[in-house]
Backbone as ProteinMPNN parsed JSONL, in Angstrom:
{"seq_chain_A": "XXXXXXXXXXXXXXXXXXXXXXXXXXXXXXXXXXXXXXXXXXXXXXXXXXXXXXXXXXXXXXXXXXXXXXXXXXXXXXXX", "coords_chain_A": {"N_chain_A": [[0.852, -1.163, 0.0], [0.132, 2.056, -0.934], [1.748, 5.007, -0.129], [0.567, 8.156, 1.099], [1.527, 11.75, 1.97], [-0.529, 14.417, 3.646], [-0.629, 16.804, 2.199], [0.615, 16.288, -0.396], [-1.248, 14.416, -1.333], [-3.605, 16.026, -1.241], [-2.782, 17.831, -3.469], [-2.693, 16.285, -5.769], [-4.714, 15.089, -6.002], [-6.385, 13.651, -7.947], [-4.631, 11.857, -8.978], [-4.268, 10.359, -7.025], [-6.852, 9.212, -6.633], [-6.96, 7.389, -8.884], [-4.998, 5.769, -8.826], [-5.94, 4.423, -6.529], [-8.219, 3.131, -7.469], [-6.442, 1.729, -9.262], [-4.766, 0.348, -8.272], [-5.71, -0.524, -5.649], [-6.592, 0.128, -1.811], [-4.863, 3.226, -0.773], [-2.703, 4.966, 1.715], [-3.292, 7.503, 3.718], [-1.211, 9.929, 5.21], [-0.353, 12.385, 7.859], [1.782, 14.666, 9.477], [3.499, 12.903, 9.622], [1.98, 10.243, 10.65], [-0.107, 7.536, 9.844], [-3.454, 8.147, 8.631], [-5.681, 7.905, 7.294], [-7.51, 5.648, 5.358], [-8.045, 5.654, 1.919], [-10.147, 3.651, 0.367], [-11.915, 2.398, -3.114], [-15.373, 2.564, -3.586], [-16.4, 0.01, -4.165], [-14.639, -2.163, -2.599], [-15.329, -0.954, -0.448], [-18.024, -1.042, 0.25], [-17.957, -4.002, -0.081], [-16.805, -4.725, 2.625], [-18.41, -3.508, 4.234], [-20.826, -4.285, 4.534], [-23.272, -6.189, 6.007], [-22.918, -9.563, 6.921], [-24.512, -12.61, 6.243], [-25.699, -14.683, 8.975], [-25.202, -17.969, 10.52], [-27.395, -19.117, 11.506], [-29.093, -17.63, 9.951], [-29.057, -18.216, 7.597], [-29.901, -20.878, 7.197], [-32.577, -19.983, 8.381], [-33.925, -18.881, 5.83], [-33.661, -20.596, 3.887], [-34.861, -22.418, 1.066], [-38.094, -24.208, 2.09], [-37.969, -27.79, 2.378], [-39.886, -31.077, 1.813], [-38.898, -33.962, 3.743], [-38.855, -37.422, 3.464], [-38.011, -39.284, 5.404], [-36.618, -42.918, 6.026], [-36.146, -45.836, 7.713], [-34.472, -48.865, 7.104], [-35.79, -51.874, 8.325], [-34.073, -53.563, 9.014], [-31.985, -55.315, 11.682], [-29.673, -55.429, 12.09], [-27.221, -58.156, 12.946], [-27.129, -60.732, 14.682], [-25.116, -61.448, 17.75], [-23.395, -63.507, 19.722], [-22.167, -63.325, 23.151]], "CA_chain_A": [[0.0, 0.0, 0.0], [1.592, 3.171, -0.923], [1.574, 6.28, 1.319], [0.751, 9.58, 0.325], [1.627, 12.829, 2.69], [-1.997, 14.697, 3.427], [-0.348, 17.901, 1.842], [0.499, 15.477, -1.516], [-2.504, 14.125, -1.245], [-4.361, 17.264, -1.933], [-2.233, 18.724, -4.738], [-2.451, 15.516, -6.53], [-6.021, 13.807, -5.935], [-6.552, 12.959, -9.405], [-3.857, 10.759, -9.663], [-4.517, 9.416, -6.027], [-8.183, 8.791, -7.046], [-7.0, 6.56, -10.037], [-4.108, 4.903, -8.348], [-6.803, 3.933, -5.068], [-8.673, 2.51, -8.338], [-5.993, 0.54, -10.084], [-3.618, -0.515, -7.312], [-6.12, -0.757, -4.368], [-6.465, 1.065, -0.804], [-4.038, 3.892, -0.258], [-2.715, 5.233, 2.813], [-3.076, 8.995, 3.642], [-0.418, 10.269, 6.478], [-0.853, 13.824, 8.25], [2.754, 14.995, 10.126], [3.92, 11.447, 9.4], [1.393, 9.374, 11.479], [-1.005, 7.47, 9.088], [-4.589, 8.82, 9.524], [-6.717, 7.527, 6.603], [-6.861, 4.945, 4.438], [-8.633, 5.728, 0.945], [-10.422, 2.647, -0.725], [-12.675, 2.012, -3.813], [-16.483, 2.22, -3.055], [-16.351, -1.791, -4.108], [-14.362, -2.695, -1.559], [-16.065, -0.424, 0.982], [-19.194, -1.961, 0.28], [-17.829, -5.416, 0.452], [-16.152, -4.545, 3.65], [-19.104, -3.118, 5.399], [-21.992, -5.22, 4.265], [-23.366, -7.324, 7.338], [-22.836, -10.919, 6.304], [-25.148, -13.322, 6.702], [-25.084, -15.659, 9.902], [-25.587, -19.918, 9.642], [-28.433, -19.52, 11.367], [-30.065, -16.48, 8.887], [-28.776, -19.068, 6.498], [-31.024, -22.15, 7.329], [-33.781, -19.907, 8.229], [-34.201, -18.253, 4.295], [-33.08, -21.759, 2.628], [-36.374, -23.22, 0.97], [-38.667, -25.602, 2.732], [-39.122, -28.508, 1.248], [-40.485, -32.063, 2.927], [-38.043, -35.156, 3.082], [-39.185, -38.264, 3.826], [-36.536, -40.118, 6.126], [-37.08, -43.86, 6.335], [-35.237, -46.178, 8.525], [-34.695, -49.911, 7.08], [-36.165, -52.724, 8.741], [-33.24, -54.771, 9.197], [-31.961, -54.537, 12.659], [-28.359, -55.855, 12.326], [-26.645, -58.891, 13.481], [-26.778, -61.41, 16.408], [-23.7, -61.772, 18.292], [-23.108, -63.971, 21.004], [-21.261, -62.864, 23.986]], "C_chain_A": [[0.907, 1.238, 0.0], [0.927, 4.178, -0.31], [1.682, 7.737, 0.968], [0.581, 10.797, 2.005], [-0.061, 13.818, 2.341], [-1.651, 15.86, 2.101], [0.381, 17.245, -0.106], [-0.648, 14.906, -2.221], [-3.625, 14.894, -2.362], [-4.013, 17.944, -3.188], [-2.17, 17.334, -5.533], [-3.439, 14.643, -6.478], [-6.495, 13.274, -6.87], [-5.757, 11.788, -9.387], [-3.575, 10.183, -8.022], [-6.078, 8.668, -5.988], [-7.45, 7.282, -7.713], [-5.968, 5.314, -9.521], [-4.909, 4.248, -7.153], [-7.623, 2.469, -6.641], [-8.193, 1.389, -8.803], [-5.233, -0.081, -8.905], [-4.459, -0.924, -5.85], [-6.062, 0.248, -3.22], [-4.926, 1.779, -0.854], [-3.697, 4.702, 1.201], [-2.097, 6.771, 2.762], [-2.476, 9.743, 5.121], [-0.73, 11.788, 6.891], [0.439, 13.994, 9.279], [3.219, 13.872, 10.185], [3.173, 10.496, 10.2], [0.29, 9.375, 9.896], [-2.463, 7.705, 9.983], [-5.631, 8.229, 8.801], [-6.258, 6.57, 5.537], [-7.869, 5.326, 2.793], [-9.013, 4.196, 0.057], [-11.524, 2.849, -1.862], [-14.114, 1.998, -3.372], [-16.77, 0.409, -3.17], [-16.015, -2.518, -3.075], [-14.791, -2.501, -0.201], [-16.944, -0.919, 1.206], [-18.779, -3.366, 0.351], [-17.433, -5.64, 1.858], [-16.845, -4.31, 4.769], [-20.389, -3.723, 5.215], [-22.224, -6.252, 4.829], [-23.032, -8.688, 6.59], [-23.557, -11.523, 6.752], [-24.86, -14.344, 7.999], [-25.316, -17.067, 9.678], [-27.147, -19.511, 10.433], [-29.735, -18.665, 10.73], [-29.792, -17.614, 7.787], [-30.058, -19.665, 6.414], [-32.182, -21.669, 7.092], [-34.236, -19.353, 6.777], [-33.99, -19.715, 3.57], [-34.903, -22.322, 2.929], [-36.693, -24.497, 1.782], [-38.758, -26.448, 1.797], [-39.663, -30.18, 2.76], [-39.505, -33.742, 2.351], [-38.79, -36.292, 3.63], [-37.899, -39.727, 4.39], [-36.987, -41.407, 6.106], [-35.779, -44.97, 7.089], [-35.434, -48.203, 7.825], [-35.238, -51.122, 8.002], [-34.935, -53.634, 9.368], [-32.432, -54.283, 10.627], [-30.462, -55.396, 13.104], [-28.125, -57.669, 12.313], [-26.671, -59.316, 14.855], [-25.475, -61.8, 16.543], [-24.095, -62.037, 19.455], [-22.046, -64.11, 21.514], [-20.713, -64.089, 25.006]], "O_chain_A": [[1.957, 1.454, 0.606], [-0.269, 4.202, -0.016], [2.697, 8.341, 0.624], [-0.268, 10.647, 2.884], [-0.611, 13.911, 1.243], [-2.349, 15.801, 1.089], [0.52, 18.144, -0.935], [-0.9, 14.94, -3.426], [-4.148, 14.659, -3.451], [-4.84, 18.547, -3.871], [-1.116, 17.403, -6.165], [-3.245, 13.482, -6.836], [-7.145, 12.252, -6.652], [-6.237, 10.728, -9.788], [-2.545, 9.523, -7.886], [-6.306, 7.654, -5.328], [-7.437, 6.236, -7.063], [-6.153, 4.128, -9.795], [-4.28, 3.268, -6.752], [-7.473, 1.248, -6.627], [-8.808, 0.327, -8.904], [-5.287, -1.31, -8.845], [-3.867, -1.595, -5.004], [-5.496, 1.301, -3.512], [-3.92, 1.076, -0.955], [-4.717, 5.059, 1.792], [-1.093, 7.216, 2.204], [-3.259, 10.064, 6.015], [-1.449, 12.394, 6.096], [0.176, 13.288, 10.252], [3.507, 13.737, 11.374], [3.975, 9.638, 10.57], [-0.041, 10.305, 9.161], [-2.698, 7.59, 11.186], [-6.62, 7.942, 9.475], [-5.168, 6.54, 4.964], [-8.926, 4.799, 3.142], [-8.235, 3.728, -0.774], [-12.288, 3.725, -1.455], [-14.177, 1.154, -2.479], [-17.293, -0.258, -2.277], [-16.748, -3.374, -2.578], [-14.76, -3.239, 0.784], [-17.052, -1.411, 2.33], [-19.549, -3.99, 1.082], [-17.706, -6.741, 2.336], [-16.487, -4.584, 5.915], [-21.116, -3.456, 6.172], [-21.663, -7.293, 4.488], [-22.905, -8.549, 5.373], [-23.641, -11.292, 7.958], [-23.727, -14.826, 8.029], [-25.657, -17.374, 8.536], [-28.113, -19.688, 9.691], [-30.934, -18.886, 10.899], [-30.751, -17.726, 7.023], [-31.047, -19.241, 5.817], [-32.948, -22.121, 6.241], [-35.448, -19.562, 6.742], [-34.316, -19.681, 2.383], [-35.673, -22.513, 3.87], [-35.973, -25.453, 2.069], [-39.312, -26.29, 0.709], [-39.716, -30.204, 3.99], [-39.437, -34.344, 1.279], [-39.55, -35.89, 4.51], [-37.295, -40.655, 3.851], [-38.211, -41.298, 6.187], [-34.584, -44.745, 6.899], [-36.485, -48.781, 8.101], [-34.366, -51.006, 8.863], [-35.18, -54.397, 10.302], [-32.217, -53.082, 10.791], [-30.241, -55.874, 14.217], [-28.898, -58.367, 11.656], [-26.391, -58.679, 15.871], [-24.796, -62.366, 15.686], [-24.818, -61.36, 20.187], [-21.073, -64.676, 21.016], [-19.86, -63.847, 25.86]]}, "name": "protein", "num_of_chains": 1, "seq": "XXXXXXXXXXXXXXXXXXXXXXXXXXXXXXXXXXXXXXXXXXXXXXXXXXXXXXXXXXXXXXXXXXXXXXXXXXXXXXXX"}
């Protein structure tokens, strides 16, 4: 991630726009401490978009009706 000075930043946001674009998040420093990071609305939205949980999962997955059946056969005799 490359690192742009705030005061660079500003005199050059065009070509920190396009570079956030092609190369990914950039990092925007202020008296040399980083302070912001600049990403892509794509990634922001992937980044902040709740995620589903397992059990929001199950409950939205279609009903349907199974019919379980259990064979008849009830093993093997063994004598102990």
């Amino acid at each position: 991630m490359r690192s742009w000075s705030l005061q660079n930043a500003k005199a050059r946001f065009s070509e920190l726009v396009n570079t956030c674009l092609e190369n990914g998040p950039q990092m925007v420093t202020r008296h040399g401490h980083d302070t912001v990071v600049m990403i892509a609305v794509k990634e922001f939205q992937q980044i902040t978009t709740p995620r589903q949980g397992l059990g929001d999962f199950f409950l939205s997955a279609p009903r349907v009706e199974l019919e379980i059946g259990r064979p008849g056969d009830t093993g093997r005799d063994i004598s102990l």
